[in-house]
VMD Tcl script that builds the backbone (N, CA, C; Angstrom):
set m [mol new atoms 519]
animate dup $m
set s [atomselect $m all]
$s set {name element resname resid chain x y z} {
  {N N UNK 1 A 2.902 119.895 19.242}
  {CA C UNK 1 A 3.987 120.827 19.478}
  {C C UNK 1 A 4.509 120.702 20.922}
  {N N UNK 2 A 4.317 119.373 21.519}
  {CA C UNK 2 A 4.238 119.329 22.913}
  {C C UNK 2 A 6.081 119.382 23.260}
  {N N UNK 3 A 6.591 119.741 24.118}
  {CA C UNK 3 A 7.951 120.281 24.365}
  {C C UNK 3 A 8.790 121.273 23.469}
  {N N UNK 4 A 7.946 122.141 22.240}
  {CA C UNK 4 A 8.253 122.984 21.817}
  {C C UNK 4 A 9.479 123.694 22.298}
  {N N UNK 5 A 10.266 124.630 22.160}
  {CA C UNK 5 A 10.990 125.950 22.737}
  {C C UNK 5 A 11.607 127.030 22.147}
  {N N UNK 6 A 11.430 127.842 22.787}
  {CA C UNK 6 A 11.322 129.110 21.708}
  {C C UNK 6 A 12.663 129.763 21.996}
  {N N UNK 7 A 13.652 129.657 20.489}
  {CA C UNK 7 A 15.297 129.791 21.492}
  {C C UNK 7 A 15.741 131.129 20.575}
  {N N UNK 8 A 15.210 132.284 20.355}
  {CA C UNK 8 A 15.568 133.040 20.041}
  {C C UNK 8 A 15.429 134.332 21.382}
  {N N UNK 9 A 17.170 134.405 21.832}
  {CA C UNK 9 A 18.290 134.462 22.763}
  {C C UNK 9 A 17.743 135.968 23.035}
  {N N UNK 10 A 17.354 136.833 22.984}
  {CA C UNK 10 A 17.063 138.038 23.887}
  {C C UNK 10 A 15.649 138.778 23.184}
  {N N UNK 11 A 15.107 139.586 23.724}
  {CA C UNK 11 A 14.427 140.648 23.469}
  {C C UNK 11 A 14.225 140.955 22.280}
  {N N UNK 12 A 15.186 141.860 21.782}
  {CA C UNK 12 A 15.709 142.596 20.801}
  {C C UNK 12 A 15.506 141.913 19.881}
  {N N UNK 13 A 16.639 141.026 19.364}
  {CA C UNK 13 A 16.021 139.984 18.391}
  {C C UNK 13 A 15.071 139.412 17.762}
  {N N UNK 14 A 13.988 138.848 19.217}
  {CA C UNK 14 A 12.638 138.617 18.997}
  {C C UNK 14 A 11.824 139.643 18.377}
  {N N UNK 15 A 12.149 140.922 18.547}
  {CA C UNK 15 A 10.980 141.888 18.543}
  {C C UNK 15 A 11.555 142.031 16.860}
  {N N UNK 16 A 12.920 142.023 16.512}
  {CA C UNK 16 A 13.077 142.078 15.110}
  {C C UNK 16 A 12.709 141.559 14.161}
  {N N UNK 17 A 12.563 140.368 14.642}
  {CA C UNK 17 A 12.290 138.974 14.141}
  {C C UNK 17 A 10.633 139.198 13.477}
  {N N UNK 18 A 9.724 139.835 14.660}
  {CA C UNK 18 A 8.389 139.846 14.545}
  {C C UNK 18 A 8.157 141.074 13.518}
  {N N UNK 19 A 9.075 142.199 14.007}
  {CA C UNK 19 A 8.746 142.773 13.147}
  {C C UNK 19 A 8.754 142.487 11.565}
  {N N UNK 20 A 9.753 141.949 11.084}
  {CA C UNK 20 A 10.286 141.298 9.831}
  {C C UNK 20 A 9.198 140.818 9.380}
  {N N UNK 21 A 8.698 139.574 10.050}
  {CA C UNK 21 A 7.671 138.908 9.689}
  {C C UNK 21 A 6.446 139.449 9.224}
  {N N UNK 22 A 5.944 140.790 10.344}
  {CA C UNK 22 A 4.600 141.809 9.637}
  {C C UNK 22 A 4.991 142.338 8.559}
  {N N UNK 23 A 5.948 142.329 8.197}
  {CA C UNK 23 A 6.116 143.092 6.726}
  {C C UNK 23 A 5.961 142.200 5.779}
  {N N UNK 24 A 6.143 140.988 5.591}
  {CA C UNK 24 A 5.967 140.154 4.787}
  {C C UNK 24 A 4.606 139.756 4.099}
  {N N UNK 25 A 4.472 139.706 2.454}
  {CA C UNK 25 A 2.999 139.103 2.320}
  {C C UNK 25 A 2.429 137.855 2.895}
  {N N UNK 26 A 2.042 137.570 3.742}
  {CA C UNK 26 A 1.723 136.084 4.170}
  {C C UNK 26 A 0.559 135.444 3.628}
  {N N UNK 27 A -0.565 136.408 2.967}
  {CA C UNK 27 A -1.886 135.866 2.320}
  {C C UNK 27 A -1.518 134.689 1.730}
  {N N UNK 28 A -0.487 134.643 1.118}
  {CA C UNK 28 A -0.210 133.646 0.069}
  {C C UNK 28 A 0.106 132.271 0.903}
  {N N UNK 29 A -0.496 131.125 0.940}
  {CA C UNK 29 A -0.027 130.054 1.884}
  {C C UNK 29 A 1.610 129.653 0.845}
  {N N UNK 30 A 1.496 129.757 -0.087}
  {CA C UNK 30 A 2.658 129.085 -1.077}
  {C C UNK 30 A 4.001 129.812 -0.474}
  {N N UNK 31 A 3.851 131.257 -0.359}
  {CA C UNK 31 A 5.016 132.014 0.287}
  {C C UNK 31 A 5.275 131.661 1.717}
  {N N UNK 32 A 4.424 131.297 1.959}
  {CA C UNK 32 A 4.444 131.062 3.973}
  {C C UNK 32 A 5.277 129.648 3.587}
  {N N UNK 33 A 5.034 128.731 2.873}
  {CA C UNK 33 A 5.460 127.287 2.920}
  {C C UNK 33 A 7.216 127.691 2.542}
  {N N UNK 34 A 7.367 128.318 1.395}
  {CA C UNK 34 A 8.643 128.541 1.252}
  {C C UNK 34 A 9.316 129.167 2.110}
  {N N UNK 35 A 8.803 130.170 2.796}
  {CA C UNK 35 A 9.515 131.059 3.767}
  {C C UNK 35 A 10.346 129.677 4.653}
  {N N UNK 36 A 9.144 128.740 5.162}
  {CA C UNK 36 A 9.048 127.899 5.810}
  {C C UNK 36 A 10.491 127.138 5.505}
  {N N UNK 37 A 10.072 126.714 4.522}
  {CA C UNK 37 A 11.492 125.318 3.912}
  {C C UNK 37 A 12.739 125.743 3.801}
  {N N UNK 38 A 12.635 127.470 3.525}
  {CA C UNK 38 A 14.111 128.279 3.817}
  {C C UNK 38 A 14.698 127.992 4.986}
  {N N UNK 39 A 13.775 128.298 6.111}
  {CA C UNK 39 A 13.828 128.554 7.229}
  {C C UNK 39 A 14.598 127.246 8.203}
  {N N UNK 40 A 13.921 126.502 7.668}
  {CA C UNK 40 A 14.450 124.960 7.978}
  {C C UNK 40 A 15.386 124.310 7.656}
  {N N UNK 41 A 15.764 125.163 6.158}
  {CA C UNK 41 A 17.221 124.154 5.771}
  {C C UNK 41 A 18.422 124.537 5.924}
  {N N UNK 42 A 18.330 125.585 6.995}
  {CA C UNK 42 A 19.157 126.640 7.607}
  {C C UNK 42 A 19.763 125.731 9.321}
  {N N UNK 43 A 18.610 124.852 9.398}
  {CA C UNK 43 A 18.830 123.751 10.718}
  {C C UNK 43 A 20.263 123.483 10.607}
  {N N UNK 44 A 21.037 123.106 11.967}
  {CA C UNK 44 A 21.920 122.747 11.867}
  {C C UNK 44 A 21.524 121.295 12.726}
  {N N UNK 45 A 20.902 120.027 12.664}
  {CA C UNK 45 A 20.539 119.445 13.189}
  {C C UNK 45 A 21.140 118.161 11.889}
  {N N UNK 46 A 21.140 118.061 11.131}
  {CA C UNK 46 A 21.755 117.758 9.657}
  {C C UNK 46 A 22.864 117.209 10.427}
  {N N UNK 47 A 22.557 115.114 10.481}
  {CA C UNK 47 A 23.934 114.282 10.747}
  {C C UNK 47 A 23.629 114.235 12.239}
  {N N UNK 48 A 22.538 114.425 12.868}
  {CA C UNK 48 A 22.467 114.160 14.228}
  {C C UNK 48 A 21.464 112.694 14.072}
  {N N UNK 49 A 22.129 111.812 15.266}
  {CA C UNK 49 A 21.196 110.761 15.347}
  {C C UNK 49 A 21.029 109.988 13.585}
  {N N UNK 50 A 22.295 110.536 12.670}
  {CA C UNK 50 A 21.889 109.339 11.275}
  {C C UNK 50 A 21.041 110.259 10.393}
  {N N UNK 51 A 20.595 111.578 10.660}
  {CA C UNK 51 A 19.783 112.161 10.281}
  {C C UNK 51 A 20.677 113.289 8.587}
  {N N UNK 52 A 19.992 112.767 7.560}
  {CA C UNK 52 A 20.857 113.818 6.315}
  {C C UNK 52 A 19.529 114.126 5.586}
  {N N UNK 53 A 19.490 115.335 5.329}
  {CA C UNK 53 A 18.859 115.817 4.291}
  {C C UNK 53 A 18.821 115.188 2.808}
  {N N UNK 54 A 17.360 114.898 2.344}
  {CA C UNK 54 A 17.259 114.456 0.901}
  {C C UNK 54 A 17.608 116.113 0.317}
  {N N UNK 55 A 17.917 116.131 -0.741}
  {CA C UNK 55 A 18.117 117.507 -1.708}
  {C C UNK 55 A 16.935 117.568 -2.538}
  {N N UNK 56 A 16.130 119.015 -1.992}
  {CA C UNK 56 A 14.973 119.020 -3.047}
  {C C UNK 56 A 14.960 118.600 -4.216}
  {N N UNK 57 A 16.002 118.677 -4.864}
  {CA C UNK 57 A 16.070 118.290 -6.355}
  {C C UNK 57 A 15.730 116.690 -6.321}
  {N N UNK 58 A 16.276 116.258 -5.721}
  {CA C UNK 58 A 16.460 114.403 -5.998}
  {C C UNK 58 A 14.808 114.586 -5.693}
  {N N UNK 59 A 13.848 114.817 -4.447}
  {CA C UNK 59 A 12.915 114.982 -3.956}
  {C C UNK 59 A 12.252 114.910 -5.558}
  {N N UNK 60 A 12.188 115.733 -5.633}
  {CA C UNK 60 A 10.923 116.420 -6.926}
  {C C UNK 60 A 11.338 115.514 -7.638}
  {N N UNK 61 A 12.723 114.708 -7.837}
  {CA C UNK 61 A 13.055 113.519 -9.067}
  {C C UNK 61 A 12.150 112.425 -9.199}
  {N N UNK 62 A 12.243 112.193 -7.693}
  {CA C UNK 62 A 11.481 110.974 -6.879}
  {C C UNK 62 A 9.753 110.974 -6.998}
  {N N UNK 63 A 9.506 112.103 -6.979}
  {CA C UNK 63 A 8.174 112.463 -6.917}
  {C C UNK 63 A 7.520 112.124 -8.253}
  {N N UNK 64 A 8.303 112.526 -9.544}
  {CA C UNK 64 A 8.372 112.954 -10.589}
  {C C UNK 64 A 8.103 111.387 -11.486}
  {N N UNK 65 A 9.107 110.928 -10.753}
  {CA C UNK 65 A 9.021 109.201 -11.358}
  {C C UNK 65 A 7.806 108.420 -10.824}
  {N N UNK 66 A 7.286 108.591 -9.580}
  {CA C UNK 66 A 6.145 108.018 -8.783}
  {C C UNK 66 A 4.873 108.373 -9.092}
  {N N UNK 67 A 4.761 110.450 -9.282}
  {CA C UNK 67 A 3.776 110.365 -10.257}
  {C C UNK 67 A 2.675 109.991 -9.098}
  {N N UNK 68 A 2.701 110.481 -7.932}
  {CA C UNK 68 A 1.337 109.998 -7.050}
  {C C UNK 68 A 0.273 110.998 -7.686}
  {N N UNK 69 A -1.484 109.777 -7.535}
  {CA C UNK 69 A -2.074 110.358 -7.928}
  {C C UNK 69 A -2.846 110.674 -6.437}
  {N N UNK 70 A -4.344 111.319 -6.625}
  {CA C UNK 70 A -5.278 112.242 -5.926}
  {C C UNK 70 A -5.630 111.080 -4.980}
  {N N UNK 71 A -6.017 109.958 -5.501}
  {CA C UNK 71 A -6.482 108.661 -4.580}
  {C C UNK 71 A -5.222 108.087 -3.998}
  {N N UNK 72 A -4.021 108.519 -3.841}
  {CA C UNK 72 A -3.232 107.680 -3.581}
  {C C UNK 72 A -3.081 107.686 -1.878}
  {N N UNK 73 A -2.719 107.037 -0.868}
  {CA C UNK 73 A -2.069 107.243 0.843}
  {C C UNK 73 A -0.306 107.511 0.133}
  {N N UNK 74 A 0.376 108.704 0.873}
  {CA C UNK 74 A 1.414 108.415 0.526}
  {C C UNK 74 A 1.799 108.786 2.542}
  {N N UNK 75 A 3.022 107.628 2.468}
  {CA C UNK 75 A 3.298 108.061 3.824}
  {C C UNK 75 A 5.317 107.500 3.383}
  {N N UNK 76 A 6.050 108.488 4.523}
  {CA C UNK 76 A 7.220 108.606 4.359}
  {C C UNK 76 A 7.482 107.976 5.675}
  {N N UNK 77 A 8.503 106.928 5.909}
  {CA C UNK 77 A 8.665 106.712 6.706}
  {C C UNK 77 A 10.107 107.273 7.701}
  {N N UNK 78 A 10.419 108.136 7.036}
  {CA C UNK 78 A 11.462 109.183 7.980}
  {C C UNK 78 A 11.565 110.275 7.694}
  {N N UNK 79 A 10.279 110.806 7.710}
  {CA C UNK 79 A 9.978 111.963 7.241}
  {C C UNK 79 A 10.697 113.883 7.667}
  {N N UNK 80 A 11.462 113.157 8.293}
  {CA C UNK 80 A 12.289 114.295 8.607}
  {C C UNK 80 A 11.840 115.711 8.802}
  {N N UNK 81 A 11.980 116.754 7.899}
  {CA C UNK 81 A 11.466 118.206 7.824}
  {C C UNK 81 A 9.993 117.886 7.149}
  {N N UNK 82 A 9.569 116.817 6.479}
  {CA C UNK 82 A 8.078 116.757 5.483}
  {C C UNK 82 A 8.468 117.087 4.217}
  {N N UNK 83 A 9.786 117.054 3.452}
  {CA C UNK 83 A 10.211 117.617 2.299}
  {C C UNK 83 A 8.781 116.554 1.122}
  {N N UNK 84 A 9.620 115.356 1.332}
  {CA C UNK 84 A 8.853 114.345 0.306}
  {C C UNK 84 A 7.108 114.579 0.275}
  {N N UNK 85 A 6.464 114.652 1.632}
  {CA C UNK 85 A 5.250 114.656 2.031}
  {C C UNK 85 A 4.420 115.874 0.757}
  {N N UNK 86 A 5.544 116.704 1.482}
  {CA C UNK 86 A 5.072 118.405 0.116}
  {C C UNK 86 A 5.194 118.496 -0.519}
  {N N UNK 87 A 6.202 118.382 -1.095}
  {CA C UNK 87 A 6.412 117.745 -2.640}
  {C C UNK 87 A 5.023 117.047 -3.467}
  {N N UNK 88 A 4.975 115.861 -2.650}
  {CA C UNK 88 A 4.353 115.009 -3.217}
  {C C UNK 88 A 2.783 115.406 -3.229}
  {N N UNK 89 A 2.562 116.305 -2.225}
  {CA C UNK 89 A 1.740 117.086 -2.254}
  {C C UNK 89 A 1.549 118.023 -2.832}
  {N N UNK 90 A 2.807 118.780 -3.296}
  {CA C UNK 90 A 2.476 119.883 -4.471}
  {C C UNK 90 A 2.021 119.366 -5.785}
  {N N UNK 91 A 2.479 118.247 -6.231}
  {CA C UNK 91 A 2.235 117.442 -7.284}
  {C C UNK 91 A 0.770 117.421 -7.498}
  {N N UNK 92 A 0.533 116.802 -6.500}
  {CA C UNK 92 A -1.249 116.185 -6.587}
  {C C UNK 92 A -1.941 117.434 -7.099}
  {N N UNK 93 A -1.715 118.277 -5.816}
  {CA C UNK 93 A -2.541 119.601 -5.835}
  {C C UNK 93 A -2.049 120.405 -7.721}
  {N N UNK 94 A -1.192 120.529 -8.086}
  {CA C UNK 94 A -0.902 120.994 -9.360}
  {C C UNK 94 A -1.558 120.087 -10.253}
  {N N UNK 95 A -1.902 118.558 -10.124}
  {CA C UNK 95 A -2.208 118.046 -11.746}
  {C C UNK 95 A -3.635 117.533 -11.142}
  {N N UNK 96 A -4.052 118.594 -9.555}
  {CA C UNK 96 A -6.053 117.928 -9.750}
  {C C UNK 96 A -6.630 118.718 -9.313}
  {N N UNK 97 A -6.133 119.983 -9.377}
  {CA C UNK 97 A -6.409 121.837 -9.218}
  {C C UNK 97 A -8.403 121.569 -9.015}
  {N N UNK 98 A -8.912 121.289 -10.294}
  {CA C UNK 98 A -10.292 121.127 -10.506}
  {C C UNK 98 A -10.928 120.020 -9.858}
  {N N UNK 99 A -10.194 119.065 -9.484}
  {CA C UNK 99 A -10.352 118.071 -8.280}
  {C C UNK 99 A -10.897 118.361 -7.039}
  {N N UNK 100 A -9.830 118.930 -6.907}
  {CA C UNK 100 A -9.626 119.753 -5.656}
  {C C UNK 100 A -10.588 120.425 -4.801}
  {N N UNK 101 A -10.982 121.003 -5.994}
  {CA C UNK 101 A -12.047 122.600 -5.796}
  {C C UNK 101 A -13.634 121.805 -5.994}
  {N N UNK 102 A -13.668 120.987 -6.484}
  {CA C UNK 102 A -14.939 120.523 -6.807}
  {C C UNK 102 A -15.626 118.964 -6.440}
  {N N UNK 103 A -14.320 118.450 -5.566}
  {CA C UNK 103 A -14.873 117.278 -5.483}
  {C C UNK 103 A -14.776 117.133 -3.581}
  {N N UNK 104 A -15.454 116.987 -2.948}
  {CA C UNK 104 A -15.635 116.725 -1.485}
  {C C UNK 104 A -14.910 115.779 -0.455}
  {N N UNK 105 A -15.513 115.036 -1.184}
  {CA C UNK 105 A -14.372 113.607 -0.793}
  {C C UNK 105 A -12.809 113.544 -1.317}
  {N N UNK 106 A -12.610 113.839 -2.151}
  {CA C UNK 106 A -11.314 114.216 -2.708}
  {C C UNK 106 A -10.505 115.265 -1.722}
  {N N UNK 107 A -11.207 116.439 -1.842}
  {CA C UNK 107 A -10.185 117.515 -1.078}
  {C C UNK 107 A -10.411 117.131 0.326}
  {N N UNK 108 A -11.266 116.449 1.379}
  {CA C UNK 108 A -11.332 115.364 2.149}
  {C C UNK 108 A -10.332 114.838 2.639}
  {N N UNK 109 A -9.921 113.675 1.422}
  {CA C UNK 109 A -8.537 112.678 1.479}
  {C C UNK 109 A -7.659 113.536 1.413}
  {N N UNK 110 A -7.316 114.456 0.359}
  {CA C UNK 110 A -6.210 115.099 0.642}
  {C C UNK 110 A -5.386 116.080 1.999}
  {N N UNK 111 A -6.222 116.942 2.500}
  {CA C UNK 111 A -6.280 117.730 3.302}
  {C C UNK 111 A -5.992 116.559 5.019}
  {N N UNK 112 A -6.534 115.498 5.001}
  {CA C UNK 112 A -6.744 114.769 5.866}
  {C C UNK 112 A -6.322 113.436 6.216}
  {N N UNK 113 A -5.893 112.718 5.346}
  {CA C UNK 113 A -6.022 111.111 4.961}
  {C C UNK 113 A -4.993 110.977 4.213}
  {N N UNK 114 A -4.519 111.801 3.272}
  {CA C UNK 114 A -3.504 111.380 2.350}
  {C C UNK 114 A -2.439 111.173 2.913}
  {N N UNK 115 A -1.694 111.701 3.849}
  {CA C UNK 115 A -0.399 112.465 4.187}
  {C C UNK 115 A 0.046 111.747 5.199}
  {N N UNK 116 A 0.924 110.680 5.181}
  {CA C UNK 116 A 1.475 110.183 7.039}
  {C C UNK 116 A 3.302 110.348 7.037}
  {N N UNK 117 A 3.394 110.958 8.000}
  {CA C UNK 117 A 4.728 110.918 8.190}
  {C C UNK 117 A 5.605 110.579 9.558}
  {N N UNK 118 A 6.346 109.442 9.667}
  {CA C UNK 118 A 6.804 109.290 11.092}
  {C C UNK 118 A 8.620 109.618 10.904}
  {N N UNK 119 A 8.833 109.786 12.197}
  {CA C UNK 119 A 10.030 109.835 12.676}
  {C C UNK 119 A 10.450 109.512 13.642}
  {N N UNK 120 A 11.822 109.567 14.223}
  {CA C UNK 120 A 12.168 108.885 15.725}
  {C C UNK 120 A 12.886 110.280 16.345}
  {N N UNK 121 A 12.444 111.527 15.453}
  {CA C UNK 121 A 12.977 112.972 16.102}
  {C C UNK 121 A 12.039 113.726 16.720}
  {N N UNK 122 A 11.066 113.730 17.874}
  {CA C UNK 122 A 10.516 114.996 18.229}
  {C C UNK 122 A 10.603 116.035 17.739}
  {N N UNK 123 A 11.819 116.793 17.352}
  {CA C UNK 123 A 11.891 118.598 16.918}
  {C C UNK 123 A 11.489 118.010 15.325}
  {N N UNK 124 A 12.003 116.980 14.809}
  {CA C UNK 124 A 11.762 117.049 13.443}
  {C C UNK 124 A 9.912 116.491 13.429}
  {N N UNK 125 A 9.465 115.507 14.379}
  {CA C UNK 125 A 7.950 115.700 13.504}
  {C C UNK 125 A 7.286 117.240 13.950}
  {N N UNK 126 A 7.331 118.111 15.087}
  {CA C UNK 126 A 6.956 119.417 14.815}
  {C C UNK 126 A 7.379 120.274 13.899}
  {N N UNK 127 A 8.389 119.765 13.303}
  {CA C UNK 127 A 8.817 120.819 11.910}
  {C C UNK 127 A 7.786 120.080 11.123}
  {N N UNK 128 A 7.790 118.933 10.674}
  {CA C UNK 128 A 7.018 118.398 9.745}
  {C C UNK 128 A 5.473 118.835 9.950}
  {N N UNK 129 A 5.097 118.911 11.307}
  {CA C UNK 129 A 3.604 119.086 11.428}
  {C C UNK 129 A 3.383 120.734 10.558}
  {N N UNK 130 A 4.103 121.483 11.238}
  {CA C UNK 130 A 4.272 122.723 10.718}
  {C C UNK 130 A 4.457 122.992 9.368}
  {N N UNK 131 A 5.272 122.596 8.986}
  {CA C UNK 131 A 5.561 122.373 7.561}
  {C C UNK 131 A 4.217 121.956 6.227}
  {N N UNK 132 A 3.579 120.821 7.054}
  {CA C UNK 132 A 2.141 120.171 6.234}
  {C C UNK 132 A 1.042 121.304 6.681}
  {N N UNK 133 A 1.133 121.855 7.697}
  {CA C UNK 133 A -0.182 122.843 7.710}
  {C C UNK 133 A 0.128 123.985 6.737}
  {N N UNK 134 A 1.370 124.534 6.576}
  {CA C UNK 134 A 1.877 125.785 5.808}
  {C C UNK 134 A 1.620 125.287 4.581}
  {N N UNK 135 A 1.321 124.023 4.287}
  {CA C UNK 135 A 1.290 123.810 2.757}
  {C C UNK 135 A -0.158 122.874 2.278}
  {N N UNK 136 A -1.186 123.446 3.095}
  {CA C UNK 136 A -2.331 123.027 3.386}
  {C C UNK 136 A -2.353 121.626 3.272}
  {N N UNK 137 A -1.484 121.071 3.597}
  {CA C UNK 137 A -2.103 119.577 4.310}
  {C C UNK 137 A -2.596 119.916 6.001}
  {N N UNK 138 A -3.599 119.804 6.240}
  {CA C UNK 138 A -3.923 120.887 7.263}
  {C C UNK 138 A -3.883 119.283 8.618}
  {N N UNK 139 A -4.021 118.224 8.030}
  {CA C UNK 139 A -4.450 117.361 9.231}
  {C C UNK 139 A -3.427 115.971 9.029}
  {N N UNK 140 A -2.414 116.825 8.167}
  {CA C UNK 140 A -1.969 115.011 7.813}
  {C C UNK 140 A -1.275 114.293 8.816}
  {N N UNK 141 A -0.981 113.159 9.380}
  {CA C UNK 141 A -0.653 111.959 10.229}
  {C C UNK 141 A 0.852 112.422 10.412}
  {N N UNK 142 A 1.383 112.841 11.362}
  {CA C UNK 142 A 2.638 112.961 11.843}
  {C C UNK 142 A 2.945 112.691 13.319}
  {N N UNK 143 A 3.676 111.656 13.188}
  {CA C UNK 143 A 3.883 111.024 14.213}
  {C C UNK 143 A 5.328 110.279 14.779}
  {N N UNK 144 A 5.148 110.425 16.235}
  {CA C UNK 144 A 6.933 108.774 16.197}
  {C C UNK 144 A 6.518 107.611 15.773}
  {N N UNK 145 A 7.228 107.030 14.933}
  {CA C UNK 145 A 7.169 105.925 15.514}
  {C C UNK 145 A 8.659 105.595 14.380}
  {N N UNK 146 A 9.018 104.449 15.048}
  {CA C UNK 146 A 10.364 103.776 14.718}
  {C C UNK 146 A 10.363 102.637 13.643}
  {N N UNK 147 A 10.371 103.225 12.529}
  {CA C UNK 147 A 10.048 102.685 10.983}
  {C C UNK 147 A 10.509 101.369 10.698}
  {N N UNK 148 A 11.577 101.046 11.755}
  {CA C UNK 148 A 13.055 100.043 11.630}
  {C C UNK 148 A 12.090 98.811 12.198}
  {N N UNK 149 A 11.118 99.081 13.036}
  {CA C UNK 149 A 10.759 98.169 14.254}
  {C C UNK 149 A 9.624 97.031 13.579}
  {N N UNK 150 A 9.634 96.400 14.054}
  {CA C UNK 150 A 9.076 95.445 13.772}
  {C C UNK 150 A 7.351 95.027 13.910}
  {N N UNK 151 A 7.122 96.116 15.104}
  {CA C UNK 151 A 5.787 96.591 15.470}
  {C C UNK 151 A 4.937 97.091 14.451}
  {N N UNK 152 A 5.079 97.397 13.229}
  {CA C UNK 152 A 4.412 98.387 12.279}
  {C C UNK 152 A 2.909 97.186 11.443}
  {N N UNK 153 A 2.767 96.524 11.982}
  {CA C UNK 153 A 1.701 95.518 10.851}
  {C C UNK 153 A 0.513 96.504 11.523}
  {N N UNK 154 A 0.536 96.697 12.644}
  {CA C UNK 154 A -1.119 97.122 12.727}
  {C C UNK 154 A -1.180 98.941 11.680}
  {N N UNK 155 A -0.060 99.606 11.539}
  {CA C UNK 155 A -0.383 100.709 11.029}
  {C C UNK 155 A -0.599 100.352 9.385}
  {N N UNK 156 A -0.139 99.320 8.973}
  {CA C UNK 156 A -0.379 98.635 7.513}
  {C C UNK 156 A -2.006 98.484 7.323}
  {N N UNK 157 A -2.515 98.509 8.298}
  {CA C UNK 157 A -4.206 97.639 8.238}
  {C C UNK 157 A -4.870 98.581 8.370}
  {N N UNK 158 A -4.172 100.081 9.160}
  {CA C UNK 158 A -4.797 101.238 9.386}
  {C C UNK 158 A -5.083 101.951 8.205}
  {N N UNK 159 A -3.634 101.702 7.277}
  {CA C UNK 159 A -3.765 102.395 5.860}
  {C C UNK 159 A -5.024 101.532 5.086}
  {N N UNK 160 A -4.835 100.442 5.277}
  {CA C UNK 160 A -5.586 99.759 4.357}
  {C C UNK 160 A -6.926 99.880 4.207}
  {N N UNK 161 A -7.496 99.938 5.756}
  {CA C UNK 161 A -8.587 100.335 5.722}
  {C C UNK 161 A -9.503 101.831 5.356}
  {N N UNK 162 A -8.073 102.932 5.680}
  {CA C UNK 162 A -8.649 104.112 5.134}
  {C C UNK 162 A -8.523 103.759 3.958}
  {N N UNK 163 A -7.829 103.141 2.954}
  {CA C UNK 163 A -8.132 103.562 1.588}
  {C C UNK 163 A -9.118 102.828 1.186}
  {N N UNK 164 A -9.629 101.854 1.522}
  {CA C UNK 164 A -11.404 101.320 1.443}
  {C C UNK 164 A -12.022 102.177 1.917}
  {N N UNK 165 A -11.926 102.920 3.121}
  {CA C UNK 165 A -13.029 103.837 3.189}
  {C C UNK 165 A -12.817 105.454 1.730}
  {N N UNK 166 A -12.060 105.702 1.445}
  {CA C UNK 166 A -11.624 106.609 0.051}
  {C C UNK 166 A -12.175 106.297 -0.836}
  {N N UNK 167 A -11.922 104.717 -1.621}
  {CA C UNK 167 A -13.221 104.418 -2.371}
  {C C UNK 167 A -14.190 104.380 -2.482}
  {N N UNK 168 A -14.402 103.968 -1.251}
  {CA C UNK 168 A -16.038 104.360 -0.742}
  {C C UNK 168 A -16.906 105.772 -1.274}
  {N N UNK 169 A -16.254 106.318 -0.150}
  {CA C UNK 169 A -16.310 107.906 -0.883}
  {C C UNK 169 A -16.237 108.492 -2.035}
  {N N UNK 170 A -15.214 108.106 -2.633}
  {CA C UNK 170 A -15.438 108.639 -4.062}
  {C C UNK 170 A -16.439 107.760 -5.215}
  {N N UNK 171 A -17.226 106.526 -4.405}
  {CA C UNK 171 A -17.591 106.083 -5.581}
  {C C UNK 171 A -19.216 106.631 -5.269}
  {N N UNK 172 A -19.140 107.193 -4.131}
  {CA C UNK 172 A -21.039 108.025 -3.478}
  {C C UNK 172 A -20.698 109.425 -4.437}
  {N N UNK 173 A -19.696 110.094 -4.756}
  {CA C UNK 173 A -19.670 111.161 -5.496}
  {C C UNK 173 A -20.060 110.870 -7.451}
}
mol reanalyze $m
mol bondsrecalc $m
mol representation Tube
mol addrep $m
């Protein structure tokens, strides 16, 4: 969250703002995530630097056809707000519920290992970081880096090797 800034313009506001927020159920991480994605697609940052919003719908299309499973690395390489990341993460988490809850290494990879997302926006990978913790990806890989560039073979070998170490793991369970 390093150069963060907090731009809500006086007092008053802020204190409204907070108040708003204590009233809200927050137990629920699912409501916190949506609050979240509301909150964000309200950005007016949309067309800066080349930057356009995928439309949840196409998102969940995309997801839908791909079909990632529990063992899978999924990483986005312009990951913008983390739309695809959660998504693709709601997926998993909906079709391995009992996975999830019962297997170590599994909720492991997921929570930790599954999830990489880069960008070349500062404000957008702290939305994204934010975004993956609200939707319990609590540790997933968000980072710069410049997807276009030519530099990327060593992060190819990085994936590769975590997902040998995943098998690993799931084959000691």
């Amino acid at each position: 969250m390093k150069n963060a800034n907090f731009l809500l313009p006086n007092p008053l506001i802020t204190e409204k703002v907070v108040s708003a927020i204590k009233e809200l159920p927050l137990q629920d991480r699912d409501l916190k995530g949506d609050i979240y994605e509301y909150m964000i697609s309200k950005l007016q940052t949309a067309g800066r630097i080349g930057q356009f919003r995928t439309p949840r719908h196409i998102i969940k299309m995309m997801v839908r056809m791909i079909n990632p499973q529990l063992t899978d690395t999924i990483t986005d390489p312009a990951c913008g707000t983390g739309g695809f990341l959660i998504i693709a993460g709601h997926h998993i988490r909906d079709n391995n519920e009992y996975e999830l809850r019962t297997n170590r290494a599994a909720r492991e990879h997921y929570q930790n290992k599954m999830f990489t997302g880069y960008d070349i926006d500062q404000t957008m990978l702290r939305i994204t970081a934010m975004n993956t913790i609200l939707h319990g990806m609590d540790n997933a890989t968000v980072k710069f880096n410049d997807s276009h560039s030519k530099g990327n073979t060593d992060e190819e070998k990085r994936i590769a090797k975590g997902l040998e170490e995943l098998d690993a793991m799931l084959d000691e369970d």
